[in-house]
C-alpha positions in Angstrom: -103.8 91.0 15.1 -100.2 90.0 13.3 -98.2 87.8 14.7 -94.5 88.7 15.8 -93.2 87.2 12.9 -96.0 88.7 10.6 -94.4 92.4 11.8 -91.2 91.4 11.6 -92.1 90.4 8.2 -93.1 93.4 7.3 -90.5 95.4 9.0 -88.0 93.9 7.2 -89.7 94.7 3.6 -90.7 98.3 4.3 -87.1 99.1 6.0 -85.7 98.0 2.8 -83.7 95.2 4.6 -84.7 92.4 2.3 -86.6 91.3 -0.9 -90.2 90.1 -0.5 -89.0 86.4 -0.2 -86.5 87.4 2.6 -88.9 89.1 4.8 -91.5 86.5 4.6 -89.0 83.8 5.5 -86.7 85.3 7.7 -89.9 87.2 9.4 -91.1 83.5 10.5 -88.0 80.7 10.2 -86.7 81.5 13.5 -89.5 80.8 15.2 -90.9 78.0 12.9 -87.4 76.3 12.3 -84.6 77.4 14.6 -83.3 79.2 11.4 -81.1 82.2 12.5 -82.0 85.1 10.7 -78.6 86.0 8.4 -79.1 82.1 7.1 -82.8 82.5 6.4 -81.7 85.6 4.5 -79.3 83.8 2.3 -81.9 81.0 2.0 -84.4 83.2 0.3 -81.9 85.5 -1.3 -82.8 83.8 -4.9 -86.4 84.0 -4.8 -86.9 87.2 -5.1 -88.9 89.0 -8.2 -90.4 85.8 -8.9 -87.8 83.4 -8.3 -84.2 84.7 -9.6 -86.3 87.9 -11.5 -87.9 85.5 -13.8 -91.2 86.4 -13.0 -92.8 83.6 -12.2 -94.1 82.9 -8.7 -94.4 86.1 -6.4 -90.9 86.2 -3.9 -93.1 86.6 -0.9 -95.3 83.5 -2.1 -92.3 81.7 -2.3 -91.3 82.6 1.2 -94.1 81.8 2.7 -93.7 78.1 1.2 -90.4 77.8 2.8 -91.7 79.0 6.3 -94.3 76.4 5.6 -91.8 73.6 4.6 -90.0 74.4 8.1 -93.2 73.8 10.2 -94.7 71.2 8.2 -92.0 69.2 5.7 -91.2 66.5 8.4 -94.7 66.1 9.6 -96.0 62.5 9.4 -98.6 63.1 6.9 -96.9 64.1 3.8 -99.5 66.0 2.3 -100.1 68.2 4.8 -97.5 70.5 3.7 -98.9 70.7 0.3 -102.5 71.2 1.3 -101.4 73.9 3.2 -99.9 75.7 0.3 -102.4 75.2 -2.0 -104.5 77.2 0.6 -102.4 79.9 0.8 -102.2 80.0 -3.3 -105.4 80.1 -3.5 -106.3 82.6 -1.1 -103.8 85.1 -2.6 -105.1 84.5 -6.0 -108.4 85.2 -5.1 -107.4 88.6 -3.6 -105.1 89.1 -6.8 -106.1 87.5 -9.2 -103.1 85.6 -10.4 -99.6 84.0 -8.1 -96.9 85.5 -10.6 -95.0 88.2 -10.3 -94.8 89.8 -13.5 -98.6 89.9 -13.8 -98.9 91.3 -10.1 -96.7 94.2 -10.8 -97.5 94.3 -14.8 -93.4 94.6 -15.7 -90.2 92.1 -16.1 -87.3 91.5 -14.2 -85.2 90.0 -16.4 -82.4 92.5 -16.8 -80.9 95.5 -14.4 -82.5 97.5 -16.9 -85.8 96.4 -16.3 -85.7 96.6 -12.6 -84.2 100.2 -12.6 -87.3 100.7 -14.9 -89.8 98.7 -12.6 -88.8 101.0 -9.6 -88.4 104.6 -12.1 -92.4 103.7 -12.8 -93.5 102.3 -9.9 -94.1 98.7 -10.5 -93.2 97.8 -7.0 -95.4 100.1 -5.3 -97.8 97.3 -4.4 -95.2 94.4 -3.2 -95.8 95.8 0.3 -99.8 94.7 0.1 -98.9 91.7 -0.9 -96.1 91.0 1.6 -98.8 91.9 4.2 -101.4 90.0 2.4 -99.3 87.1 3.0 -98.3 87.3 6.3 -101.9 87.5 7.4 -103.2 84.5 5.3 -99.9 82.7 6.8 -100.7 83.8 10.4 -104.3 82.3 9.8 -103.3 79.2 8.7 -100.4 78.4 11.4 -103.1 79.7 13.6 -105.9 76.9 12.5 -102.9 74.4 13.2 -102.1 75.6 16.3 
């Protein structure tokens, strides 16, 4: 079963209230962080399409990694944080094969050109599996932390 921020998460991504990287971490930094939820959306504002439409790593990846950051940057054990991510990296690749964006949804982002083109063919149609992909992988491994 998701957790409250996992549907809120999603809510957010399928209303069309926010990019991938926005729902993820605004879906889970107030609870995580004591981030209200117009700064968390500002936050992730820029990691979108793969960070700034470059491509590169998948926007809801990258706000998972922030929500992560909030619940485990100031632990005591530094490396917690990054063994953390590199289980939720891996566990979305396995499901997808790869962690960027332009290979998840096969188009660039580069221009407004190419997004109006990504949404005229459809190239988005599967960011709202993998927003829900992450949230559940994320809810498993706050959960095992717990």
């Amino acid at each position: 079963m998701p957790s409250n921020s996992a549907d809120t998460a999603n809510k957010i991504f399928r209303e069309r209230k926010g990019s991938c990287s926005q729902a993820i971490f605004a879906g889970y930094s107030e609870h995580l962080g004591k981030v209200d939820h117009d700064t968390s959306m500002k936050i992730a504002s820029a990691f979108s399409g793969g960070i700034a439409r470059s491509g590169n790593v998948c926007g809801a990846l990258t706000g998972a990694l922030m929500a992560l950051g909030l619940k485990y940057g100031d632990d005591k054990d530094e490396n917690k944080v990054n063994e953390v991510a590199v289980k939720l990296l891996d566990e979305f690749e396995s499901l997808h094969g790869t962690t960027i964006c332009r290979e998840l949804i096969d188009h660039d982002l580069i221009t407004g050109e190419d997004v109006k083109q990504a949404f005229d063919t459809g190239a988005f149609d599967n960011c709202p599996k993998f927003v829900e992909d992450v949230t559940v992988i994320l809810d498993r491994l706050l959960l095992q932390d717990a």
